[in-house]
C-alpha positions as CSV (number, residue, x, y, z in Angstrom):
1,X,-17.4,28.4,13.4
2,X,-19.5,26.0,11.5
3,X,-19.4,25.4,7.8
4,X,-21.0,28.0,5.5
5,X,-21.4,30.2,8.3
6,X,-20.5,33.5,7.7
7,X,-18.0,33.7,10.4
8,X,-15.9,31.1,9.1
9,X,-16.0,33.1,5.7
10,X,-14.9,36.1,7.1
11,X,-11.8,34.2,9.3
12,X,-10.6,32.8,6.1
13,X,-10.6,35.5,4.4
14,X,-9.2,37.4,6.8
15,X,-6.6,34.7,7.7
16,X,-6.0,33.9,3.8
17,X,-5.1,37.4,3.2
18,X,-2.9,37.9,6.1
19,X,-0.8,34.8,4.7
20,X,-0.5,36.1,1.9
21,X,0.5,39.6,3.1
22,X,2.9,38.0,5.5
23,X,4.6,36.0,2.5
24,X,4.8,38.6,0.2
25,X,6.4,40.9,2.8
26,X,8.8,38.1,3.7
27,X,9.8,38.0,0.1
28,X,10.6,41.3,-0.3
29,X,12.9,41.8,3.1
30,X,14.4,39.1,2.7
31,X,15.7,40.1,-0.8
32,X,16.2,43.7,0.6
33,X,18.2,42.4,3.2
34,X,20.3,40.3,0.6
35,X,20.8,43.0,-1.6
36,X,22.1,44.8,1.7
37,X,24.5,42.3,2.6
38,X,25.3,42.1,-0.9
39,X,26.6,45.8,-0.9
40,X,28.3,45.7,2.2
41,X,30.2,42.5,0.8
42,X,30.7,44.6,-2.3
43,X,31.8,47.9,-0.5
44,X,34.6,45.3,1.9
45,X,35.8,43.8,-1.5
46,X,35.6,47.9,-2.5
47,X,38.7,48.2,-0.1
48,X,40.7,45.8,-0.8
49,X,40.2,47.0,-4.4
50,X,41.2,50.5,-4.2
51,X,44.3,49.4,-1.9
52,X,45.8,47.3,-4.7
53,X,45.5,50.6,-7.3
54,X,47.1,52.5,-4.7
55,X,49.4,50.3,-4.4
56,X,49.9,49.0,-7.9
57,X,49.6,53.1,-9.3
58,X,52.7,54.0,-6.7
59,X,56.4,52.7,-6.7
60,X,57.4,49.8,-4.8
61,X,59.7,50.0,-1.8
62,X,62.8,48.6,-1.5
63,X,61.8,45.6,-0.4
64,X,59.5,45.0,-3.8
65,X,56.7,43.6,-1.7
66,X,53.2,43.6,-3.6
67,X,50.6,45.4,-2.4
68,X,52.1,46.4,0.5
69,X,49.2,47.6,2.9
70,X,46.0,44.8,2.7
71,X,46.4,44.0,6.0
72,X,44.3,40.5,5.9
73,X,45.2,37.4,6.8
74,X,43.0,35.1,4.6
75,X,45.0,36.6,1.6
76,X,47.9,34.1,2.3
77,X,46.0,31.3,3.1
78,X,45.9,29.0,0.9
79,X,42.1,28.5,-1.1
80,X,40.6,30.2,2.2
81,X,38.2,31.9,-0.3
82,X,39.4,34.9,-0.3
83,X,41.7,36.2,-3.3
84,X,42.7,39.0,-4.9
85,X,44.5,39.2,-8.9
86,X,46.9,41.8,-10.8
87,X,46.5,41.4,-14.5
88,X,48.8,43.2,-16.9
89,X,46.4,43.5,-20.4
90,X,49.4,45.2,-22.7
91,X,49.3,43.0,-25.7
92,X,52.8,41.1,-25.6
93,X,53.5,42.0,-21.9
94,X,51.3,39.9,-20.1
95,X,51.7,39.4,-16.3
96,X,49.9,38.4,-13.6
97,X,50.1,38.9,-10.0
98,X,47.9,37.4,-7.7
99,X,47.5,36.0,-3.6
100,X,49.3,33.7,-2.3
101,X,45.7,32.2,-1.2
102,X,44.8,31.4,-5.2
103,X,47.9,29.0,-5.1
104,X,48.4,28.2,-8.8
105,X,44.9,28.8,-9.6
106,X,43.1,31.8,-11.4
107,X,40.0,34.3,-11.4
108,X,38.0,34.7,-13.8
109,X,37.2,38.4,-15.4
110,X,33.6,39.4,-15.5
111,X,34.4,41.6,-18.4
112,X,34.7,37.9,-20.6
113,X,31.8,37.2,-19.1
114,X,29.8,39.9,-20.6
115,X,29.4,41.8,-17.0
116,X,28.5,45.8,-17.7
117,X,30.8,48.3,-15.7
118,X,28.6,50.2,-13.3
119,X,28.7,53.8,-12.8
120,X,31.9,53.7,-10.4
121,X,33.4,51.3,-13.7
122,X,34.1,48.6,-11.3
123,X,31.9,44.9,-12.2
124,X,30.4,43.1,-9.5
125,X,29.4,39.4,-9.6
126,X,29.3,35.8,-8.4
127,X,31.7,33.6,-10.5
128,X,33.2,29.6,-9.5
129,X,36.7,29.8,-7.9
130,X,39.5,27.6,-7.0
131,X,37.5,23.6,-5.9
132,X,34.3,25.0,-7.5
133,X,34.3,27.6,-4.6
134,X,31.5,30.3,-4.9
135,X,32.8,33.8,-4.7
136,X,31.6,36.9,-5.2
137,X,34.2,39.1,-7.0
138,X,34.9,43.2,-8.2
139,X,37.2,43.6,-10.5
140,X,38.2,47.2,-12.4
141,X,39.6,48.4,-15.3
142,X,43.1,50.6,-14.5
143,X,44.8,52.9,-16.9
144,X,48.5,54.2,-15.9
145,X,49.5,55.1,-18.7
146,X,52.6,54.9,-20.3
147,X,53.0,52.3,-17.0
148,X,50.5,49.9,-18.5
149,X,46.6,48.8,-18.6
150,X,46.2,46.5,-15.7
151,X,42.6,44.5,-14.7
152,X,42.5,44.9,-10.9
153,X,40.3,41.7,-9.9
154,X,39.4,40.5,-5.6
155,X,37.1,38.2,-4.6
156,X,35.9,36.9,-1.4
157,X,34.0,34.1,-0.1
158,X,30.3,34.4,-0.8
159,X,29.5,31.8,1.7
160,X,29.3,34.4,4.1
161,X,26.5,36.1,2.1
162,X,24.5,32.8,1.8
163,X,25.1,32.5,6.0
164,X,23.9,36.1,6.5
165,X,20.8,35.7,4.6
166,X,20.2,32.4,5.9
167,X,20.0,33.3,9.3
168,X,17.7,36.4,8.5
169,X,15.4,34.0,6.3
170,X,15.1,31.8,10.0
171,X,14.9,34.7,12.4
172,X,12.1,36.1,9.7
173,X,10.3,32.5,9.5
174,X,10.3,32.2,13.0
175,X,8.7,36.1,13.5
176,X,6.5,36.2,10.7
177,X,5.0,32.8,12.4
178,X,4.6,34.3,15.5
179,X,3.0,36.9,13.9
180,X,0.7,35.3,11.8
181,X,-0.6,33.4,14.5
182,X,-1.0,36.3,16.7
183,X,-2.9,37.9,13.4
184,X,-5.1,34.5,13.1
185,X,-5.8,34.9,17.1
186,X,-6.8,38.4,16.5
187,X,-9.0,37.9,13.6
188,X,-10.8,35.3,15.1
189,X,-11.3,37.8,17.9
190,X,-12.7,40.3,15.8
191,X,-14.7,37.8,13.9
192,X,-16.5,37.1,17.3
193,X,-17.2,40.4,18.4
194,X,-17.5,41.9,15.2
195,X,-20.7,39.2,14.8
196,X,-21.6,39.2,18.3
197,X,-24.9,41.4,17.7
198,X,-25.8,38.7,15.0
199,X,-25.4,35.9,17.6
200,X,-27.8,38.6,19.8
201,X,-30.2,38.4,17.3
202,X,-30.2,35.0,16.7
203,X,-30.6,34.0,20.2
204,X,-33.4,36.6,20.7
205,X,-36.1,35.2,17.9
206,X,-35.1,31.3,19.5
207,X,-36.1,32.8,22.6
208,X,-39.2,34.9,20.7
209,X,-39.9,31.3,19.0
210,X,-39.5,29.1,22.3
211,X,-42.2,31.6,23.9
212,X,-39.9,32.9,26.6
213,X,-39.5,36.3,25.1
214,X,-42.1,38.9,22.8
215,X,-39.5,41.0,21.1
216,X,-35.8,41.6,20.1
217,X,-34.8,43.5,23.2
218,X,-31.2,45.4,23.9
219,X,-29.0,48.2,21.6
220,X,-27.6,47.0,18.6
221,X,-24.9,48.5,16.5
222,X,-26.5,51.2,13.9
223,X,-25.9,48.8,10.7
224,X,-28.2,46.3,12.2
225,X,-30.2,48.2,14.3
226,X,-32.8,48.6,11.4
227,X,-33.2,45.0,10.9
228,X,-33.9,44.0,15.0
229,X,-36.3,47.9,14.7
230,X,-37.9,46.2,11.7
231,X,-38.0,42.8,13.2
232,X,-40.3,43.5,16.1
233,X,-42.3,46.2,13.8
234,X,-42.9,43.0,11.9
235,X,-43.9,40.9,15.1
236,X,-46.2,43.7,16.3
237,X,-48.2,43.8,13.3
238,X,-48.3,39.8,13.2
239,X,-50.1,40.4,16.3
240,X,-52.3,42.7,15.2
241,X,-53.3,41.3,12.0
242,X,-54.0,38.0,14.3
243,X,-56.0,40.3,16.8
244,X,-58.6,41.7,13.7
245,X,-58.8,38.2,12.0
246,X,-60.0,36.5,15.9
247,X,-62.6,39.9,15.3
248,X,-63.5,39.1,12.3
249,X,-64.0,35.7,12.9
250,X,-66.3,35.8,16.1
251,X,-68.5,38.6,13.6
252,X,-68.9,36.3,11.2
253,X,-70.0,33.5,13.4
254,X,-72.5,35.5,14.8
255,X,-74.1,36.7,11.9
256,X,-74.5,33.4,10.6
257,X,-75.5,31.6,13.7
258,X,-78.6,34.0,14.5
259,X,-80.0,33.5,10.8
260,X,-79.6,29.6,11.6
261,X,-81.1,29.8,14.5
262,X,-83.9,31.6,13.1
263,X,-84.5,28.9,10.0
264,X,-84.4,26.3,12.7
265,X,-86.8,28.2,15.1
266,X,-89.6,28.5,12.1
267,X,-88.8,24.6,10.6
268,X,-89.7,23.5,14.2
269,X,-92.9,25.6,14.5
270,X,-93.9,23.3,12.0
271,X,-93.0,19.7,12.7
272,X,-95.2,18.1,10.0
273,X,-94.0,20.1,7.2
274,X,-91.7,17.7,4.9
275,X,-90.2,21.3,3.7
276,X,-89.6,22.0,7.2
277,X,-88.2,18.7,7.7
278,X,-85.7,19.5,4.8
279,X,-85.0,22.9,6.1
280,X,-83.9,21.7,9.6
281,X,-81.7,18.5,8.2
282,X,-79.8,21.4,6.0
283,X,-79.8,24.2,8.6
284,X,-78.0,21.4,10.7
285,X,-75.8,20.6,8.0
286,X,-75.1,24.6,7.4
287,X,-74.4,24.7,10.9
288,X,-71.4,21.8,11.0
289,X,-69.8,23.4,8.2
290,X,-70.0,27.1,9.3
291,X,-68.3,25.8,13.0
292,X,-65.9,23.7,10.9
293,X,-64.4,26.0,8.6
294,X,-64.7,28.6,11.3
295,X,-63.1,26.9,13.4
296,X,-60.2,26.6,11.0
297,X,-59.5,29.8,10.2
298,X,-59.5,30.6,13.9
299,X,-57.0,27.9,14.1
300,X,-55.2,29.5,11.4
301,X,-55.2,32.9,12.6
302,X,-53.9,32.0,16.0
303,X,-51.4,29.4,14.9
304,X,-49.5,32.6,13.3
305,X,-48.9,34.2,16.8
306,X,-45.1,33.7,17.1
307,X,-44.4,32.2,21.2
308,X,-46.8,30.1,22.0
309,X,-45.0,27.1,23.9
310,X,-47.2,24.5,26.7
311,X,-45.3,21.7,29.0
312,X,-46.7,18.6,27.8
313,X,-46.6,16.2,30.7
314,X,-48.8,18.7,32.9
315,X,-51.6,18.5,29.9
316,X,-51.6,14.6,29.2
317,X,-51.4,13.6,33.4
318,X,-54.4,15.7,33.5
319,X,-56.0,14.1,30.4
320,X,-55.9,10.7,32.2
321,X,-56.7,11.1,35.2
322,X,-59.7,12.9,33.5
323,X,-60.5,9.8,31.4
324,X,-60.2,7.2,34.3
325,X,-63.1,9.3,35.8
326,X,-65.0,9.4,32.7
327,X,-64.7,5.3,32.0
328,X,-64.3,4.5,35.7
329,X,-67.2,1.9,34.8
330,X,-64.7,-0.2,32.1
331,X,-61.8,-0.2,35.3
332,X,-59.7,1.0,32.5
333,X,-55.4,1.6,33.6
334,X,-54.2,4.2,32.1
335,X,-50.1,4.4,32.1
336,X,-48.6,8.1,31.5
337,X,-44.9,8.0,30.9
338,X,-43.7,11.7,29.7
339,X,-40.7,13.1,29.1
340,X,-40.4,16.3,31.7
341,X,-38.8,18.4,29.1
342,X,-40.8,18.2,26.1
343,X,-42.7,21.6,25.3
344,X,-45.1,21.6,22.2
345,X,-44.7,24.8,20.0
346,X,-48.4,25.9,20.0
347,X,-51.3,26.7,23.0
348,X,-52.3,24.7,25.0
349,X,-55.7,24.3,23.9
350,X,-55.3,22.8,20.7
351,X,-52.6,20.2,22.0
352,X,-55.4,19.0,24.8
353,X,-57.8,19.2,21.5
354,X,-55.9,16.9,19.9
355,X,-54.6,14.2,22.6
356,X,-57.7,14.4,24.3
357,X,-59.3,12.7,21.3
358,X,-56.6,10.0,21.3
359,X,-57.2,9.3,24.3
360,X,-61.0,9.7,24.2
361,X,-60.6,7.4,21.2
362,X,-58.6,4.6,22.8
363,X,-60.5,4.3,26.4
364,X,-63.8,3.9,23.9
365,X,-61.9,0.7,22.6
366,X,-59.8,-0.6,25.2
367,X,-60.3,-3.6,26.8
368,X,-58.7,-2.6,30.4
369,X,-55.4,-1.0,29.6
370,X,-54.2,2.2,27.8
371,X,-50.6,3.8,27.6
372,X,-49.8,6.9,27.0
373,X,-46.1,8.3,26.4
374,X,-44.2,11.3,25.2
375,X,-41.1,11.1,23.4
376,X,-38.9,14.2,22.0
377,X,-37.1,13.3,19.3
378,X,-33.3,14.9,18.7
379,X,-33.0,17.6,16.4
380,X,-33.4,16.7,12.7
381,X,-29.7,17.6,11.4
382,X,-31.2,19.4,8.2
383,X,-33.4,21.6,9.6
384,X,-31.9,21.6,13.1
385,X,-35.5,21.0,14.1
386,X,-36.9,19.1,17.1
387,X,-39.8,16.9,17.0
388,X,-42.2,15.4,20.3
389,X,-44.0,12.3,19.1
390,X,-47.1,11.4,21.3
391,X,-48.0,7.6,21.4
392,X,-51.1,6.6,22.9
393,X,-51.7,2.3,23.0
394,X,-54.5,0.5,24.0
395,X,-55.6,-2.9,24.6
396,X,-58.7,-3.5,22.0
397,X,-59.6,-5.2,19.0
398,X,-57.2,-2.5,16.8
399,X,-57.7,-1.8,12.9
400,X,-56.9,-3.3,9.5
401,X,-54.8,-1.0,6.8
402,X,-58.0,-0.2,5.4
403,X,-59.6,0.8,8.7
404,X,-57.1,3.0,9.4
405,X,-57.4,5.1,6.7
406,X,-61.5,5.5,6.8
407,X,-61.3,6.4,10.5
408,X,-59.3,9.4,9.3
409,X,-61.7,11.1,7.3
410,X,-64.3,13.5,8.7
411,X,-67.4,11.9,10.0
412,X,-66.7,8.4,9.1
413,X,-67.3,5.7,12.1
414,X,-66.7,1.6,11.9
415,X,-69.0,0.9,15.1
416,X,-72.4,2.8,15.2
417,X,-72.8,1.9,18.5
418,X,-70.0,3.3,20.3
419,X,-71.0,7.1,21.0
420,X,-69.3,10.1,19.4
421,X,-69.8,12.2,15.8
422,X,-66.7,10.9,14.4
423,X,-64.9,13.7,14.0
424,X,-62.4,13.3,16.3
425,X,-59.5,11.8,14.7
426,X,-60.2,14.0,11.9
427,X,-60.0,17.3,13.7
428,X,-56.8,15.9,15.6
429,X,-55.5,14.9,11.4
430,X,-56.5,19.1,10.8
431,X,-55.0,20.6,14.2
432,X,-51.7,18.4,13.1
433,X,-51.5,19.5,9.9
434,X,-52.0,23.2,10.6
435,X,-48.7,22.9,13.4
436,X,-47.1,20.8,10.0
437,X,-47.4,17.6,12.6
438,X,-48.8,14.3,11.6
439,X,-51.0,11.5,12.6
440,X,-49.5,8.1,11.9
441,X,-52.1,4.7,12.9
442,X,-50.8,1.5,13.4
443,X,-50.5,-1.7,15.6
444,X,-49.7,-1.3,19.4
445,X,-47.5,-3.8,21.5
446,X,-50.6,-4.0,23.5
447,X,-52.5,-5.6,20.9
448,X,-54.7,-2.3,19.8
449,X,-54.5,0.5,17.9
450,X,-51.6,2.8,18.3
451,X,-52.2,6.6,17.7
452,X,-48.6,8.5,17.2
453,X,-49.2,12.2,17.4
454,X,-46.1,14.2,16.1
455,X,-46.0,17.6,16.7
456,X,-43.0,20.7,16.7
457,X,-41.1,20.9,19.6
458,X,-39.9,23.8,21.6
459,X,-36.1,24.4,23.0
C-alpha cells in the first residue's frame, strides 16, 4: 500500500475504527464486569448482614455467644480484612459489638459519610479500614423496638474485587489484541480484493499503453463496469477520429498537389518568362510548406493512437549497417551498443525518421569513426515515467554553442558543400517534440558532435 493511495486510506480507516470499537467495547465490559463482581461482593457481604439481624433480632443462648451462626473463619482473624460491627445508636446507651478480626479498631458508617440508603435500606461502599486497608462495606439501619436502634455494619476485603477485575482487564487485553489483529488481517484482505478490479484496470491501460493490448478486456464488478465500458468506447473513438483525420489529410494533399503541379506545368512551358520564373520559385516554396505542415498534422494525428511500442536495437543495427553501405567510400566504423530492452513509445517509422538523420548527420562529418548507443534511463520518481536517451558520437570537426543552436532551425546549413536540404535535424527537433522528447547537442568524447535523442520509453 503506497502513500496516498486509496488502499492505504481505506485500511486506516478501517483499522482506526476497529481500534476504536475494540476500546470502547473494552471499556464498557470491563466496567460491566466490575459492576458484576461488585454485586456479587455486595450480595456475600448481603449474608453475613442479614445473619447478624437474625441473630442480633433473636435471644441469645445460654452460652451468650454473638452472632452465633457466621460460619467464617476470617471473622476471627485478626485484620484479615474481613470484619463485621454491632452498633447500639440509643442516645446514652451506646455499645458496640464487633469481630474479633477488627482487634481494637473500628468501621466507619457510610451514613456519616453522606451514603443514600438504596431501595433494600442497606448502604454500600468502599471506605479505608484497619492499616489503611481498602474494604468494601454494607451496613443497615435496624429497628427493634423497645429492644433498641442498632447500625448493622460488615465489610470485606475489596482486594478481591481489584484481583477479579484485574485478571478480566488481562484476559480482555490479551483477546481484544488477538482480535484486533485478526480484524487488521481481515481488512487488509478486504482492502485487496475489494480493489482488486482497480488493480485490473490499472494493469490493463499499462498494457493498452505498452502496445501489448487494444482494450480493457475481462468482467468487472457492476460499480466499475461503466468506467472500463466507457474506457474502451473512448479508445474506439480515438481510433476513429485518428482514422478520418489520416483521410482528411491524404484529401487535402491531393487537392493541393494537383493545382501545384499544374502552376509548375504552365511556368515551365515558358522558361523565359521572369513571371514564370517567379511562379515556379513560389510554387516550390508552396510545395515545402504544404508537405511540412502536412506532414505534421499527420504526425499529430497518428501520435494520438494509444499502443504504438517498436524495439529499438533492431531499428538502429539496421540504420548502420545501412549507413556503412551508403559512406562505404569514407571507411567509416560505426559502433552500435543498445540496450536489448529499450522499447520507444511510438511507430516505428518516426523513430527510424528521427535516428536516421542523426546518423545520416554524423557519417556526413565524421572523420572515420561514429558511435551509436541506447541507454533507458530509470523511471523518473514523480511521474513514474521511463525515459530511452539515444546518443550518437562522431569523430569530426564538432560545433561551437552558437553552431548548435543555428543547425537546429529549419533549413539552416553551416557547410554548403556537404549535400542535404537541411532539414534534418529540424524535423528530428519536431518528431521529438511531438513524442514530448528532446534533442540536446553537445561535445562527444570522440572529439565531434554529440546528438542525444531522448524519447518515452515503453514497459
Amino acid at each position: 500500500m503506497r502513500a496516498n493511495s486509496l488502499a492505504l486510506r481505506l485500511f486506516l480507516s478501517a483499522s482506526a475504527w476497529a481500534v476504536v470499537i475494540l476500546a470502547i467495547t473494552g471499556v464498557i465490559l470491563s466496567s460491566l464486569y466490575r459492576d458484576g463482581v461488585e454485586r456479587a461482593f455486595d450480595r456475600r457481604l448481603g449474608v453475613y448482614l442479614r445473619t447478624l439481624v437474625a441473630d442480633l433480632a433473636s435471644p441469645e443462648d445460654t452460652s451468650g455467644k454473638f452472632p452465633q451462626s457466621l460460619g467464617e473463619p476470617l471473622f476471627e482473624l485478626p485484620l484479615s480484612g474481613w470484619y463485621w460491627q454491632v452498633t447500639r445508636l440509643d442516645p446514652g446507651k451506646t455499645d458496640v459489638r464487633a469481630s474479633r478480626s477488627l482487634w481494637d479498631g473500628g468501621l466507619p458508617h457510610l451514613q456519616d459519610l453522606g451514603v443514600t440508603p438504596g431501595p433494600d435500606g442497606s448502604r454500600q461502599g468502599y471506605v479505608s479500614g484497619p492499616e489503611d486497608q481498602r474494604l468494601r462495606l454494607v451496613e443497615r439501619n435496624i429497628d427493634l423496638g423497645d429492644e433498641g436502634h442498632y447500625l448493622v455494619a460488615v465489610a470485606g476485603d475489596a482486594a478481591e474485587i481489584a484481583d477479579e477485575t484485574r485478571s478480566f482487564d488481562q484476559a480482555l487485553i490479551v483477546t481484544f489484541t488477538l482480535l484486533a489483529v485478526v480484524l487488521l488481517l481481515t481488512t487488509m484482505f478486504q482492502v485487496r480484493f475489494g480493489l482488486a478490479p482497480l488493480k485490473r484496470i490499472t494493469t490493463g491501460l499499462a498494457a493498452i499503453r505498452a502496445g501489448t493490448a487494444e482494450r480493457l478486456a475481462g468482467t468487472f464488478p457492476e460499480e466499475i463496469a461503466p468506467l472500463a465500458r466507457e474506457t474502451n468506447a473512448l479508445i474506439e473513438a480515438n481510433k476513429e477520429i485518428v482514422e478520418r483525420a489520416r483521410t482528411h489529410v491524404g484529401n487535402l494533399a491531393h487537392a493541393l498537389k494537383t493545382p501545384l503541379s499544374v502552376m509548375v506545368n504552365e511556368a515551365n512551358a515558358r522558361p523565359g518568362d521572369p513571371l514564370a520564373q517567379k511562379v515556379r520559385e513560389q510554387a516550390d516554396i508552396m510545395r515545402d510548406q504544404v508537405t511540412r505542415h502536412l506532414e505534421r498534422a499527420r504526425l499529430a494525428a497518428r501520435l494520438t493512437v494509444v499502443g504504438s511500442v517498436t524495439d529499438v536495437e533492431p531499428v538502429v543495427t539496421a540504420l548502420a549497417r545501412t549507413m556503412e553501405k551508403i559512406y562505404r567510400d569514407k571507411n567509416l566504423a560505426i559502433d552500435v551498443r543498445a540496450d536489448a530492452e529499450a522499447r520507444f513509445r511510438g511507430e516505428r517509422h518516426d523513430l527510424e525518421e528521427m535516428v536516421g538523420n542523426l546518423v545520416d548527420n554524423a557519417c556526413k562529418w565524421a572523420s572515420s569513426r561514429v558511435s551509436i548507443e541506447v541507454v533507458r534511463d530509470e523511471p523518473d520518481p514523480a511521474s513514474e515515467e521511463r525515459r530511452i536517451r539515444v546518443i550518437v558520437d562522431d569523430d569530426g570537426r564538432g560545433l561551437s554553442p552558437s553552431e548548435r543552436e543555428q543547425v537546429a532551425k529549419r533549413g539552416r546549413r553551416l557547410d554548403e558543400t556537404k549535400p542535404g536540404s537541411g532539414l534534418g535535424l529540424s524535423i528530428v527537433v519536431e518528431l521529438a517534440a511531438l513524442y514530448r522528447g528532446a534533442l540536446n547537442l553537445g561535445s562527444a568524447p570522440l572529439g565531434g558532435l554529440r546528438a542525444e535523442l531522448v524519447l518515452p520509453a515503453a514497459g
